[in-house]
C-alpha positions as CSV (number, residue, x, y, z in Angstrom):
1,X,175.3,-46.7,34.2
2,X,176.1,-49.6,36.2
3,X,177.7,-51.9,34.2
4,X,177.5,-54.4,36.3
5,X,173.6,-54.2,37.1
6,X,172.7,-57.2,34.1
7,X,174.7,-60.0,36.7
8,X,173.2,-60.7,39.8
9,X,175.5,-61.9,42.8
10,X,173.6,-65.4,42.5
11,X,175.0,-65.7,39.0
12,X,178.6,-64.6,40.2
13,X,178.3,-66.5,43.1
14,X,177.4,-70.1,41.0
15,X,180.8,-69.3,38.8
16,X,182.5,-69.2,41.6
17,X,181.2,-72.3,42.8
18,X,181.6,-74.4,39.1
19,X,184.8,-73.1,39.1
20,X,185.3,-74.9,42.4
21,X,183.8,-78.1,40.8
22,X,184.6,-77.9,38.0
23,X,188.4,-78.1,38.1
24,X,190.2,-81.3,37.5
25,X,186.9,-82.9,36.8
26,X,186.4,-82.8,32.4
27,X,185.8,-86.5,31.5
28,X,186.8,-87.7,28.1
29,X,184.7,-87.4,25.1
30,X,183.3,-83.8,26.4
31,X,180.7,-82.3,24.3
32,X,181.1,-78.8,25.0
33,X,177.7,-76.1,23.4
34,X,179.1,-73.0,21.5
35,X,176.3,-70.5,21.0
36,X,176.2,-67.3,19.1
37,X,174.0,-64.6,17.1
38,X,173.3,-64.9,13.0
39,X,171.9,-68.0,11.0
40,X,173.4,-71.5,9.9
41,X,174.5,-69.9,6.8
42,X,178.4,-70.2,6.7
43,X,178.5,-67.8,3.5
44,X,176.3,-64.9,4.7
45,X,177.6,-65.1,8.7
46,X,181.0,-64.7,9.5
47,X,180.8,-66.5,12.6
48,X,178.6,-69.4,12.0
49,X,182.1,-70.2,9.5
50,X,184.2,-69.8,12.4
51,X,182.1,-72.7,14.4
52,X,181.6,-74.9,11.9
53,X,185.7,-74.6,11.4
54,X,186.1,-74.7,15.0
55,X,183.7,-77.4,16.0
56,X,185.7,-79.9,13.0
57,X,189.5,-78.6,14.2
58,X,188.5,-79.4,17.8
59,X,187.3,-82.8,17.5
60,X,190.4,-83.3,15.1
61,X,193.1,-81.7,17.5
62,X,191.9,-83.2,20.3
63,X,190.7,-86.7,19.2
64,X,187.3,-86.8,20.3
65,X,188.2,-85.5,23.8
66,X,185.9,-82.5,23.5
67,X,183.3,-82.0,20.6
68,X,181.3,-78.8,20.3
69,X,177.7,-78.9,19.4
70,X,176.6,-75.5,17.7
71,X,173.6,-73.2,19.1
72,X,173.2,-70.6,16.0
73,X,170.2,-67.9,15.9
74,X,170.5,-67.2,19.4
75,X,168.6,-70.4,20.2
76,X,170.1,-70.7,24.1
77,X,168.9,-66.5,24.5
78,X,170.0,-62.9,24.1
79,X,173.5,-62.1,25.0
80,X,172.7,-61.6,28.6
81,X,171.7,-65.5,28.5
82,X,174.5,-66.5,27.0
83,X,176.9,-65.3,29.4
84,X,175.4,-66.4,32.6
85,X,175.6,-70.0,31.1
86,X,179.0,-69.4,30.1
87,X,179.7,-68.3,33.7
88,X,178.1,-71.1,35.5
89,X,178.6,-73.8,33.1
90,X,181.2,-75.6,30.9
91,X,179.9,-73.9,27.7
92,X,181.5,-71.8,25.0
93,X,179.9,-68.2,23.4
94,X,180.5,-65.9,20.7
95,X,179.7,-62.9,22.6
96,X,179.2,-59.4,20.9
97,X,180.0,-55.9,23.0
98,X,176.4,-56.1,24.4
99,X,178.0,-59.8,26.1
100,X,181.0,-58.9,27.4
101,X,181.0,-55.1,27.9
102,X,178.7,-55.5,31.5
103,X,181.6,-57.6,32.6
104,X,184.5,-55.6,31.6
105,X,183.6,-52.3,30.4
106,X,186.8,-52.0,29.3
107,X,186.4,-53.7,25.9
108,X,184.9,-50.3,24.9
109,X,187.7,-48.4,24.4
110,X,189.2,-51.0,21.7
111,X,185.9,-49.5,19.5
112,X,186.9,-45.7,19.7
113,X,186.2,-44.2,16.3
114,X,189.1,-44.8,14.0
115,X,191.5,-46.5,16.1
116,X,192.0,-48.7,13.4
117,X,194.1,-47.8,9.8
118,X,193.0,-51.6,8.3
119,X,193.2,-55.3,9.1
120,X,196.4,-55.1,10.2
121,X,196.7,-52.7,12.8
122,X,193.1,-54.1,14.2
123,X,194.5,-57.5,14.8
124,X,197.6,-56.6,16.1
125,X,195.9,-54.5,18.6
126,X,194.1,-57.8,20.0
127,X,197.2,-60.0,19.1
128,X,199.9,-58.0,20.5
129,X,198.8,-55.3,22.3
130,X,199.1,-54.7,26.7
131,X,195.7,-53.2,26.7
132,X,193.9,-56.4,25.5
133,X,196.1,-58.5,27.5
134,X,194.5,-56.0,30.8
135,X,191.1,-56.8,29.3
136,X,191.5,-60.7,28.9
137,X,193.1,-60.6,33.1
138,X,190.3,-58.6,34.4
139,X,187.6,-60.9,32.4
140,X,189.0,-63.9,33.7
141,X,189.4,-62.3,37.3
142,X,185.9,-60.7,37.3
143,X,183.8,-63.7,35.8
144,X,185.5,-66.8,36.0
145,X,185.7,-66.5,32.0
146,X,188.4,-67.0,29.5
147,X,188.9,-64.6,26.8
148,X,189.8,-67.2,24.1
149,X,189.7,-65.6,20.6
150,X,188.6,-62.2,18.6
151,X,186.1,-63.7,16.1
152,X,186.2,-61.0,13.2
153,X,182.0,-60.8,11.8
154,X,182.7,-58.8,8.8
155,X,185.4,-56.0,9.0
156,X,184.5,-52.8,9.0
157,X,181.0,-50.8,10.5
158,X,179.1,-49.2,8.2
159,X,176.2,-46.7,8.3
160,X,172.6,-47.8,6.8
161,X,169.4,-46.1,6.7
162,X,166.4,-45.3,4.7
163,X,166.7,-41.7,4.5
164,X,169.2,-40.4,3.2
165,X,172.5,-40.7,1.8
166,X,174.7,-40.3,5.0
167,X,178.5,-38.6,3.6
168,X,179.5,-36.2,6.4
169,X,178.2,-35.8,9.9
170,X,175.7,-33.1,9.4
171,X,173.8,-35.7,7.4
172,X,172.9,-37.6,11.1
173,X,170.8,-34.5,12.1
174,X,167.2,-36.0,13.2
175,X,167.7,-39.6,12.7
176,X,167.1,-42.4,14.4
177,X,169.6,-44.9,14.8
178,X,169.5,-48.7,16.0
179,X,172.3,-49.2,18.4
180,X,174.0,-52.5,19.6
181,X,174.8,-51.0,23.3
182,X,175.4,-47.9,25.2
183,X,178.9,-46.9,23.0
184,X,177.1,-46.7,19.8
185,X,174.7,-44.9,21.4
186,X,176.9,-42.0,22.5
187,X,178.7,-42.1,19.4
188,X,175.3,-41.4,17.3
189,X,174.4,-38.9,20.1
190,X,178.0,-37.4,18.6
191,X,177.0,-37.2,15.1
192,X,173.7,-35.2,16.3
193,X,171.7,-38.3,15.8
194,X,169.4,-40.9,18.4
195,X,170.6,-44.5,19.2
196,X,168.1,-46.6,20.7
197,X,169.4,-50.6,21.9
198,X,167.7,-53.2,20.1
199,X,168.7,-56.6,20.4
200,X,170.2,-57.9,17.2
201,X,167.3,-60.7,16.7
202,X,165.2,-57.3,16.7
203,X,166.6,-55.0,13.8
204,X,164.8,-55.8,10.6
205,X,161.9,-55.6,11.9
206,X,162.9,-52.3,13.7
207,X,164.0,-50.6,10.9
208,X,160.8,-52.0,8.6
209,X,158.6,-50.6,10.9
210,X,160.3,-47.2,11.5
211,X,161.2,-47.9,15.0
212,X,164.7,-46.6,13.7
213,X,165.9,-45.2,10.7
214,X,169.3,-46.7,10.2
215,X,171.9,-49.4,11.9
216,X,175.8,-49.8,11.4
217,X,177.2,-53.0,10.8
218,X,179.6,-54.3,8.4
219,X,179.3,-55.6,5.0
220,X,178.5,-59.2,6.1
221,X,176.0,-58.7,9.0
222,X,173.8,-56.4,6.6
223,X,173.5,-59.4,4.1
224,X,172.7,-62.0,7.0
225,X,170.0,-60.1,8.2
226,X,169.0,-59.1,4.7
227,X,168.4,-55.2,6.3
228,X,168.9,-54.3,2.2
229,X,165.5,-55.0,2.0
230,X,164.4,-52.1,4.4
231,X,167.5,-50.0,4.0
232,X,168.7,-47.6,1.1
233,X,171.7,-46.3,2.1
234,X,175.3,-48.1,2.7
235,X,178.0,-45.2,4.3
236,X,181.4,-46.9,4.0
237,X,183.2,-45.0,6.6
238,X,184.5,-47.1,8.3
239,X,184.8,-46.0,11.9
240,X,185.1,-49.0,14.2
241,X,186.4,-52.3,13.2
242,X,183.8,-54.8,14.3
243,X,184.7,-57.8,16.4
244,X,182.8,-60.5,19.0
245,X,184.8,-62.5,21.0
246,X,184.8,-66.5,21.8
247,X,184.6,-66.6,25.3
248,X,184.6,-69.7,27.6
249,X,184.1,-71.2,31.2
250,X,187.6,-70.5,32.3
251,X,187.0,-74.0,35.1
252,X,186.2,-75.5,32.2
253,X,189.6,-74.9,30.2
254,X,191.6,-75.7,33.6
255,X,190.1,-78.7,33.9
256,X,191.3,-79.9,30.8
257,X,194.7,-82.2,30.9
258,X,197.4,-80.5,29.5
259,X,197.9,-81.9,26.1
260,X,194.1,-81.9,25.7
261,X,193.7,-77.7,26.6
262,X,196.8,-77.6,24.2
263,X,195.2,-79.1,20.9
264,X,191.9,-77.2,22.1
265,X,193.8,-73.8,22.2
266,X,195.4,-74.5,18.5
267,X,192.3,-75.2,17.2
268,X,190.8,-72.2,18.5
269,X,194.0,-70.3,16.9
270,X,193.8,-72.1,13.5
271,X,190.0,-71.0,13.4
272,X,190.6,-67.7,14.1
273,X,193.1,-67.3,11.1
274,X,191.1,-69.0,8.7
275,X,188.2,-66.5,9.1
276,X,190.5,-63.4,9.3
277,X,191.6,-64.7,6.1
278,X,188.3,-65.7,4.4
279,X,186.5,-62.8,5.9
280,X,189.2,-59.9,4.6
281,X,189.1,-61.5,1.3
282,X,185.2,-61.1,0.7
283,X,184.7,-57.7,1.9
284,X,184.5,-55.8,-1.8
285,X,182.4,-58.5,-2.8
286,X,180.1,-57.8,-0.1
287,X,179.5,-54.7,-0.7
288,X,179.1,-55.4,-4.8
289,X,176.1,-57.8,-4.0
290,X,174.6,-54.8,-1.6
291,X,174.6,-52.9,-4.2
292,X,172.8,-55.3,-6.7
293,X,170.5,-55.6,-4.3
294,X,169.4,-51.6,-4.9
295,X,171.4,-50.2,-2.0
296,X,173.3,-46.7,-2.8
297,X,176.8,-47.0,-1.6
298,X,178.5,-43.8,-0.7
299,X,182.3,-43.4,0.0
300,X,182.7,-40.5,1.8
301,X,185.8,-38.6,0.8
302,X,189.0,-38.1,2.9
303,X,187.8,-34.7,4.3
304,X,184.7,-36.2,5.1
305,X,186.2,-38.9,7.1
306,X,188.3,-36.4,9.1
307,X,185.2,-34.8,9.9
308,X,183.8,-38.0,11.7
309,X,186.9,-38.4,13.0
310,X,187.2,-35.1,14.1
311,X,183.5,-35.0,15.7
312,X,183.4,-38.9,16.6
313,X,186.5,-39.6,18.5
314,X,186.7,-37.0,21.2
315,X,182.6,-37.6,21.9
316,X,183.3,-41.1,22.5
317,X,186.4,-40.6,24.3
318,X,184.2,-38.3,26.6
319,X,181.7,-40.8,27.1
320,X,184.3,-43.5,28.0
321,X,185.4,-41.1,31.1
322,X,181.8,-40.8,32.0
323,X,181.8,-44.8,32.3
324,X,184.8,-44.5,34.7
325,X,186.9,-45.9,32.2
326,X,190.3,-44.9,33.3
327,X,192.4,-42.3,31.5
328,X,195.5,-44.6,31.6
329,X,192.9,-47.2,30.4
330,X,192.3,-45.3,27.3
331,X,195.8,-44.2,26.8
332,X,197.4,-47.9,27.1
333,X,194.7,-48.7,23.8
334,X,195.6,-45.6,22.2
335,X,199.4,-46.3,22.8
336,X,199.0,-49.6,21.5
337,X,196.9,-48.8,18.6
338,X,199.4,-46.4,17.2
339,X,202.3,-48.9,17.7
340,X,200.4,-51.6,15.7
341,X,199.9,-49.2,12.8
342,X,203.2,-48.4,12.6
């Protein structure tokens, strides 16, 4: 696959002219959009929390310098959309992998099948670690973006469908499985089941007409986009922490005077922290009012996990090579991984 097929030079040749203009040139009292996937709802979507937290901190930090007004519901397009006007103009976006992933394929690795023990060890990966650091570089060198946040939507993926309860890989066998891009793909193709891409705006409606079978997604998503009421199943397993990622016109944030990109930065720091913190804290409660809702939660057991783990991880890995991802790529996240779990 050619990653870089979804960007047309005339798109990569306008962010390199904004950038160009751009610089230097942010006039006070900025208003700045922010778009992103889910609903308005700040306590069923993890995100629209973290803009309405953001959109306040920034107009506080920075005394009215810049202001965000907030595009929810994908209202300015798919993700595609989003990041050409993120390219070309000063705009901010909540991007999920399908966003950023034709840019730097890269980001990819960071969701190889149980890379993650917990929270921890997740953030710290994306805090800390020299892999991300080589992701945020090669975004800002490729695009003309800035890499400005993780934005955690949830936690943890986990399996749904309207089949059968899912507990160990053999239980994938013949189904058909909603996937949010090419990665989830191979790693259902893994389990000896289908993926299919559908855009997020898509998957009830996929999944209540049979298009596919099941979706993952973590706790939080699966309640926004009320799938309970066309899914049976919940699999806790737990295989990929499940981030998107606040991106921004890097001429944009240049332009900014320096006290001004300072208070923006915090606020974009403070935001980040408040959702980790709100997000971690509702996850059992998530998944109590999925199961009032009817759904069966299953929690595979440790053997069971090993299994996925042990089937999952090296078909992924495999499929990362096949992307051209480079082996000291994929060793760098590994390396880093391990060293934030420790």
């Amino acid at each position: 696959m050619n990653f870089w097929s979804k960007f047309s030079v005339k798109t990569l040749s306008a962010a390199c002219f904004t950038a160009v203009c751009l610089a230097g040139s942010v006039q006070a009292g900025t208003e700045v959009n922010l778009s992103y996937n889910g609903a308005p709802d700040a306590g069923k979507n993890p995100v629209h929390a973290f803009a309405i937290d953001l959109q306040a901190r920034v107009e506080e930090k920075t005394k009215g310098e810049i202001t965000l007004k907030l595009f929810p519901n994908s209202m300015l397009g798919e993700e595609q959309d989003r990041m050409e006007q993120t390219i070309s103009t000063p705009s901010l976006n909540v991007a999920s992998f399908a966003g950023v992933t034709p840019i730097v394929p890269e980001v990819f690795v960071s969701s190889t099948p149980f890379l993650f023990e917990d929270f921890t060890s997740a953030r710290a990966f994306f805090d800390k670690g020299e892999f991300w650091s080589g992701v945020k570089a090669s975004m800002r060198e490729r695009a003309g973006v800035e890499m400005l946040a993780v934005v955690e939507e949830g936690g943890f993926l986990a399996f749904t469908n309207n089949k059968k309860p899912i507990s160990s890989p053999q239980d994938f066998d013949g189904l058909r499985f909603r996937a949010m891009d090419p990665g989830q793909v191979a790693l259902y193709e893994g389990f000896g089941a289908s993926g299919t891409p559908i855009p997020w705006t898509e998957v009830y409606q996929a999944l209540k007409t049979g298009v596919a079978d099941g979706q993952m997604n973590p706790p939080a998503y699966i309640i926004l986009g009320s799938l309970y009421e066309v899914q049976t199943y919940l699999t806790l397993a737990n295989i990929q922490y499940s981030p998107q990622f606040l991106v921004g016109n890097g001429a944009f944030i240049d332009g900014l005077d320096e006290a001004t990109r300072a208070a923006f930065l915090e606020a974009i720091d403070e935001s980040s922290a408040a959702t980790r913190s709100a997000n971690e804290a509702q996850v059992n409660d998530r998944i109590k009012y999925l199961e009032d809702k009817g759904m069966v939660v299953i929690q595979p057991s440790t053997e069971e996990l090993a299994k996925f783990r042990d089937l999952g991880q090296p078909a992924y890995l495999d499929w990362l090579k096949e992307q051209g991802i480079s082996e000291a790529s994929i060793a760098q996240a590994l390396n880093d991984a391990g060293a934030s779990a420790q």
